[in-house]
C-alpha positions in Angstrom: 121.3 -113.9 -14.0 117.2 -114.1 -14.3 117.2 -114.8 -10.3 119.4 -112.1 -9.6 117.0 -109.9 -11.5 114.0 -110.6 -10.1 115.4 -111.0 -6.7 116.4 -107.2 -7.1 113.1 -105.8 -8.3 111.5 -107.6 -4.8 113.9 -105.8 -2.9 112.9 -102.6 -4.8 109.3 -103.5 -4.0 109.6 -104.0 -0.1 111.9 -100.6 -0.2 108.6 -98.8 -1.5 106.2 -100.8 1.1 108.6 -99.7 3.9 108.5 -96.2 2.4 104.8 -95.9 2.2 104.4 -97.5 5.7 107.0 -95.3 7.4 105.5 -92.2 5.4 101.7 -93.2 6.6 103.0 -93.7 10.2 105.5 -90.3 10.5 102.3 -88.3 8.7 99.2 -89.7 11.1 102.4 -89.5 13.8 103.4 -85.9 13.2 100.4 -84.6 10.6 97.5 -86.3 11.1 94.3 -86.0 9.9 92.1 -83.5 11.9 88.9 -81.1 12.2 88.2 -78.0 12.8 84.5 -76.1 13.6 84.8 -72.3 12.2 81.3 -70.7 13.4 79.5 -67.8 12.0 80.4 -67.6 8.6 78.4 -65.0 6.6 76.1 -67.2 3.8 76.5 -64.7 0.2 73.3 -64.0 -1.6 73.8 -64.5 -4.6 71.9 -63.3 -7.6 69.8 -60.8 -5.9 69.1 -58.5 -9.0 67.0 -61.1 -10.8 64.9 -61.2 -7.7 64.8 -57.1 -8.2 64.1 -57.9 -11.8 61.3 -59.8 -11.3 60.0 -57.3 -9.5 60.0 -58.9 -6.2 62.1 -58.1 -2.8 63.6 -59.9 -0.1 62.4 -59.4 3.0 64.3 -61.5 5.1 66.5 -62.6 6.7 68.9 -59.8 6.1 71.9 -62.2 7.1 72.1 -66.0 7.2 75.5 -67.7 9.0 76.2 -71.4 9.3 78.5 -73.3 11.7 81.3 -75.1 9.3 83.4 -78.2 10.4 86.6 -78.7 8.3 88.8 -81.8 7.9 92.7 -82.3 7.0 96.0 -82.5 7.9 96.8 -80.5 11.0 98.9 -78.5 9.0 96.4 -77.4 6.3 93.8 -77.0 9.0 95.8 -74.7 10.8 95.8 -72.2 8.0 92.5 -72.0 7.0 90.8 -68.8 8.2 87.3 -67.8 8.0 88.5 -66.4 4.6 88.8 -69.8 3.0 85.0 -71.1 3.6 82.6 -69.8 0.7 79.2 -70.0 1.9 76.2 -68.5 -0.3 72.2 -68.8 -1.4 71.4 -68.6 -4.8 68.1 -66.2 -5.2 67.9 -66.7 -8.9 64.3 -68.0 -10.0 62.7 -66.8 -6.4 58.5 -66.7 -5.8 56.6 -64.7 -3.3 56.0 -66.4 -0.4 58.6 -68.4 2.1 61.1 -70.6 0.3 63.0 -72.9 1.3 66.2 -72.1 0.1 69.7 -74.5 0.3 73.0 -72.9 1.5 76.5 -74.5 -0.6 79.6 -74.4 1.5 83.1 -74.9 -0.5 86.8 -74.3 0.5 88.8 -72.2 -1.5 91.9 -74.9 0.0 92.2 -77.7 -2.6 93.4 -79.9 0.8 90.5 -79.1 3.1 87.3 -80.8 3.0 83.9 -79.9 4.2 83.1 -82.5 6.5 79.6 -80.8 8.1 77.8 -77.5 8.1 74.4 -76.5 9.6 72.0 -75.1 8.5 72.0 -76.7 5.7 68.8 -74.4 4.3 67.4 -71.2 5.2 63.7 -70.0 5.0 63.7 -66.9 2.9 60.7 -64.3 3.0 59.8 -62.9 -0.6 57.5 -60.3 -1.0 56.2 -58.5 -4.2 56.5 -55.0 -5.1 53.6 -52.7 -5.3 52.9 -49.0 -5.7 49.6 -47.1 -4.2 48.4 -43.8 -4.4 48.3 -41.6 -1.6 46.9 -37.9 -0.5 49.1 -36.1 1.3 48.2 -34.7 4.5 49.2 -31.3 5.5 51.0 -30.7 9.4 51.0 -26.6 10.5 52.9 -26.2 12.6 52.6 -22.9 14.6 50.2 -19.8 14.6 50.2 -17.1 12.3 50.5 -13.7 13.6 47.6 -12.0 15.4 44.9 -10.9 13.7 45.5 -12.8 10.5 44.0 -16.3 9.3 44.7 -19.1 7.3 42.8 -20.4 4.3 42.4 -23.7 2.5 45.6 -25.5 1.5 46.6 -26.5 -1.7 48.8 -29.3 -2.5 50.4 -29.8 -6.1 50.4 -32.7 -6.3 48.0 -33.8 -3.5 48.1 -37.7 -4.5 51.8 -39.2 -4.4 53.0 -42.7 -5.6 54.3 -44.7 -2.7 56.4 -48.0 -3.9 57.9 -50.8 -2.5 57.7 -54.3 -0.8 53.8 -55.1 0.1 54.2 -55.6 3.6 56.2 -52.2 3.8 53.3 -50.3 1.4 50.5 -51.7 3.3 51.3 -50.3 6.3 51.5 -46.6 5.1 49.0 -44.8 7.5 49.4 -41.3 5.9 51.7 -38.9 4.2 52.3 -36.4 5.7 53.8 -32.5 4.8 55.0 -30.3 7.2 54.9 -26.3 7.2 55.8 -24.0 9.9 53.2 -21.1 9.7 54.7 -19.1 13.0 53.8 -15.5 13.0 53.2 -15.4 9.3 51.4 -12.2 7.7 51.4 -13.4 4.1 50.4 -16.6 1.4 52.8 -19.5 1.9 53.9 -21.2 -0.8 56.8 -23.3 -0.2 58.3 -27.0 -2.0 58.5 -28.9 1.2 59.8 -33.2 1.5 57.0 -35.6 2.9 57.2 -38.3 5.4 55.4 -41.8 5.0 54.6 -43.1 8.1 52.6 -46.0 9.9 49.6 -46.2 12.0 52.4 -45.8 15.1 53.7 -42.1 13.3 56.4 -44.1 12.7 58.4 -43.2 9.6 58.4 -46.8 6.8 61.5 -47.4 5.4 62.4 -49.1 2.0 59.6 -47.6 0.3 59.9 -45.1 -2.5 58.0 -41.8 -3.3 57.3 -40.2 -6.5 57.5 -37.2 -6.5 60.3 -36.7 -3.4 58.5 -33.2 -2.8 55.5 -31.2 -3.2 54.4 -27.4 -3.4 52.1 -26.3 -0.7 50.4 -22.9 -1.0 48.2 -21.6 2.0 46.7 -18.2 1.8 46.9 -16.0 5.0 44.3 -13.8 5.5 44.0 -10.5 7.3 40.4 -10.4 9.7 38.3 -8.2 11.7 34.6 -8.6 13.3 32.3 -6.0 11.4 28.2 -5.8 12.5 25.7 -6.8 10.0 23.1 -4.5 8.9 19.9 -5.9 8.4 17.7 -4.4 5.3 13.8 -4.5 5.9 12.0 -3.8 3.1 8.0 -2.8 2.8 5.7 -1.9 5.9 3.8 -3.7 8.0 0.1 -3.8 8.0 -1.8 -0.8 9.6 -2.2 -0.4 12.7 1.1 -2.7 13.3 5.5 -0.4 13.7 8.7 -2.6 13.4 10.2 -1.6 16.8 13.4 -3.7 16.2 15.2 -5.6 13.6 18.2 -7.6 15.1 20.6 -10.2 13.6 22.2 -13.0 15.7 25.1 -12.8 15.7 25.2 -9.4 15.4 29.0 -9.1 14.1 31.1 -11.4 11.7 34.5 -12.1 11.4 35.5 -11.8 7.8 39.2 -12.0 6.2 40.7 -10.9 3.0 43.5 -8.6 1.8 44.6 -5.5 4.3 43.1 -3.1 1.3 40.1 -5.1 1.0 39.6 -5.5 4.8 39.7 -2.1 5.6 37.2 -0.9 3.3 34.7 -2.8 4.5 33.0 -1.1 7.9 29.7 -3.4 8.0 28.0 -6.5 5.9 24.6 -6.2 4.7 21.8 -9.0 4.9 20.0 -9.3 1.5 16.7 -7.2 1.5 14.3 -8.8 4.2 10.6 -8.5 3.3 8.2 -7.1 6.6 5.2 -6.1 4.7 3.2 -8.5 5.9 4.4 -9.1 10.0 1.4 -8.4 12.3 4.1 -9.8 15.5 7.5 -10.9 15.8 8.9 -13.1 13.3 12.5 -14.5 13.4 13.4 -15.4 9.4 17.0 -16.5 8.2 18.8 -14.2 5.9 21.7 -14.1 3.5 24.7 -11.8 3.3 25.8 -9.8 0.5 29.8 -10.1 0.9 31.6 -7.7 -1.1 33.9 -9.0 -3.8 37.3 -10.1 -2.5 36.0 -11.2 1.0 35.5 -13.9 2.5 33.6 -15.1 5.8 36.0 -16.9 8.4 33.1 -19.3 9.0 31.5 -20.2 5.9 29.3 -22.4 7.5 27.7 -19.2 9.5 23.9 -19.3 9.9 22.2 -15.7 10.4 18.7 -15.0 11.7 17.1 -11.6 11.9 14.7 -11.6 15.2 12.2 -8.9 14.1 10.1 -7.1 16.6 6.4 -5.7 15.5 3.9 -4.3 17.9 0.4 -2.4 17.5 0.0 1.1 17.3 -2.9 2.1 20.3 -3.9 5.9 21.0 -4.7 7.1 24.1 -7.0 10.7 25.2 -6.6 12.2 28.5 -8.4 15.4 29.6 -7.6 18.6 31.4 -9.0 22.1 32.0 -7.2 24.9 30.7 -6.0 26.1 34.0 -4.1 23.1 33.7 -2.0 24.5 30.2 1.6 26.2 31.3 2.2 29.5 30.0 5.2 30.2 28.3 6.9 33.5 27.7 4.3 36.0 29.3 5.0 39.5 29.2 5.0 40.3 33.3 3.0 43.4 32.8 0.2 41.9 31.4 -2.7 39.8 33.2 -3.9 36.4 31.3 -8.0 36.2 32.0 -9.6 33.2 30.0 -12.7 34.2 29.4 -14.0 30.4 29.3 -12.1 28.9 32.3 -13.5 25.7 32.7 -13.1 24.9 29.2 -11.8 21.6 29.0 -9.3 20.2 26.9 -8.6 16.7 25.1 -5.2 15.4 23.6 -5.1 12.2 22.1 -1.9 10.5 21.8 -0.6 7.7 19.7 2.4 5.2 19.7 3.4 1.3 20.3 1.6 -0.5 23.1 4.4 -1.4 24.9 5.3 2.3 25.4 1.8 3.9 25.4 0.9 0.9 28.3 3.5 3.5 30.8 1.7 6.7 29.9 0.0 8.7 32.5 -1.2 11.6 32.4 1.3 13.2 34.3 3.6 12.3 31.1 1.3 15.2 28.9 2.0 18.7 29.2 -0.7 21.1 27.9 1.2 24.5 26.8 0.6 27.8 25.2 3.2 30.2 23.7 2.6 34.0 24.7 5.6 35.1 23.3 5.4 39.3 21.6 1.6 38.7 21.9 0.5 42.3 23.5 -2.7 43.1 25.7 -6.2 42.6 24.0 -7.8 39.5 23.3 -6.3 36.2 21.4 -7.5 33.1 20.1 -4.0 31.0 21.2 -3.0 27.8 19.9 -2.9 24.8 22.3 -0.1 22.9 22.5 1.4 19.7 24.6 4.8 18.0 25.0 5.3 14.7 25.4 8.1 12.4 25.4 10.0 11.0 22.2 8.6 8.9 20.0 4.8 8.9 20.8 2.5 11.0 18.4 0.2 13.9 19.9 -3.1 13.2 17.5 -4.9 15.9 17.6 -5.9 18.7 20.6 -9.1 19.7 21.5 -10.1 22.7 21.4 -7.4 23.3 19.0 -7.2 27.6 19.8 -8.8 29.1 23.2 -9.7 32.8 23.7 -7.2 34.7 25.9 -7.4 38.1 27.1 -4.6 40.0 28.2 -4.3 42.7 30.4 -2.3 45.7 31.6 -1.7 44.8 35.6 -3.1 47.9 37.9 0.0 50.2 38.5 0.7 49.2 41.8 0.8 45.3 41.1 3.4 46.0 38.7 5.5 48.5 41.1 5.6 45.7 43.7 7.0 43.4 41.0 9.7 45.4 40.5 10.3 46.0 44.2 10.6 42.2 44.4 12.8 42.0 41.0 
């Protein structure tokens, strides 16, 4: 009974073997064991706000993939998508600099095993953030309208905070605001974005800007060329005439309000001392700008060229044959009792003008107007041209004698009349 026992259980035994065997041989037979290669499989970064948190950023790379090979049965394998590979990084604990980082692979299939991936690390870029100050530069674009100007620019604020990765906020070049001033007749004042941008003009990305905006005001001025107006003060020595003060430049643009503008019709100099010029003297000056205007160039330089000459005289001689009578009566005959008298003007005025005077340029006159026959003592007079002094005339009277004209002298003047 024992032997048939045990004789049974061997038998039960073998069955198993057999089993196994024939299960081993129809699996590797039918489902065997195989691999499969799934390629770029996105690698999960993980952890990322405790890099953020430590106040540092990743630079790169942006993406990371890795080549997995998968092993099982044929079945299993066949299943598996992309889907079923977890791949990530995990940031936590990162420094600035390159690290070296390791990748993990896993299946989410209990039956699939990871035979090989690659890369097996990847080299990740971390950077620090940092923040900078920066003045904004302002871009007009455009021209106001004609005959109007723009001021000085003020930017609230003018210094903005740029933040970000290091690499990203060193590169800032400038900041720059942009305002289109086309044809404008008035102040601007305007909230207007900024751009950050690169030595290239190339607008950098990532950063941050604090405040986004800023207010820009820019007065326009209305503007007009007016002359100056030099103011000499004193006289020059004796003997010495200012013959002209000029200023160069002789105009200036100025600008201001329309009201203010148009009250102003000339500028000024400040009071310009000549008491003591004996020749020409060239001396800076200031200008006395009336309140609410302003010069277009501030940086104007004005000179006053001043032009002094000597005062000569001059005496020329003539008889007084040589005098022109004026107003005669036409009945009565002029007899000078001394006719070779002579007469002497002297004349005085600037050299350069006196230096053309002839004596052609003199003329000796007297006046016989209402004066009746019988003898006068006649005043002596002489033209001469504008702005030279007759000194005195010698003699300054002359004895005349006047005449009626015999009867028929005057009958054949009115035959010829």
């Amino acid at each position: 009974m024992a032997k048939d026992k045990k004789g049974s259980i061997t038998i039960k035994v073998l069955a198993v073997l057999i089993a196994i065997i024939l299960w081993f041989y129809v699996m590797s037979d039918i489902n065997p064991v195989i691999s499969r290669e799934f390629n770029n499989i996105k690698v999960e970064f993980k952890h990322t706000e405790a890099v953020q948190e430590s106040n540092l950023y990743v630079k790169g790379p942006k993406q990371v993939e890795v080549s997995v090979e998968v092993m099982g049965r044929r079945e299993d394998i066949l299943k598996i998508t992309q889907e079923d590979i977890n791949s990530y990084v995990d940031l936590r604990g990162m420094t600035e600099g390159n690290i070296r980082v390791p990748i993990n692979v896993n299946s989410s299939i209990d039956k699939i095993e990871i035979k090989n991936y690659k890369p097996k690390e990847s080299i990740f870029t971390i950077e620090s953030i940092i923040s900078t100050e920066k003045q904004v530069e302002l871009d007009r674009v455009g021209t106001v309208a004609n005959g109007y100007e723009m001021g000085t620019e003020q930017l609230k604020p003018n210094l903005v905070i740029i933040r970000g990765p290091k690499s990203f906020v060193n590169s800032v070049d400038k900041v720059v605001a942009t305002v289109d001033v086309t044809n404008v007749r008035e102040t601007i004042n305007v909230n207007v974005p900024y751009k950050v941008l690169d030595d290239r003009g190339i607008e950098v990305g990532v950063v941050t800007k604090e405040p986004e905006s800023i207010e820009v005001t820019i007065p326009v001025y209305r503007v007009k060329n007016v002359d100056i107006t030099p103011q000499p003060v004193g006289q020059p020595l004796e003997g010495y005439m200012i013959t002209s003060i000029r200023t160069r430049p002789q105009s200036i643009k100025i600008k201001g309000s329309i009201a203010d503008i148009n009250a102003v019709r000339t500028i000024r100099t400040t009071p310009i001392d000549v008491s003591s010029f004996t020749e020409n003297n060239t001396v800076a000056a200031d200008l006395i700008i009336p309140e609410g205007i302003l010069l277009s160039n501030p940086n104007q330089t004005l000179e006053v060229y001043i032009e002094v000459e000597p005062i000569v005289e001059k005496t020329f001689e003539y008889t007084i044959k040589d005098a022109t009578i004026i107003d005669k009566n036409e009945d009565l005959q002029l007899n000078y009792p001394e006719s070779s008298s002579k007469v002497t003007i002297t004349i005085r005025g600037i050299e350069s003008v006196m230096d053309e005077i002839t004596r052609r340029d003199i003329t000796p006159y007297m006046d016989l107007k209402d004066l009746e026959e019988g003898e006068h003592d006649l005043e002596i007079k002489a033209l001469i041209e504008e702005g030279v002094e007759i000194v005195s005339i010698s003699p300054e009277t002359i004895k005349i004698v006047l005449s009626q004209l015999p009867e028929e002298e005057i009958e054949n003047l009115e035959e010829d009349n």
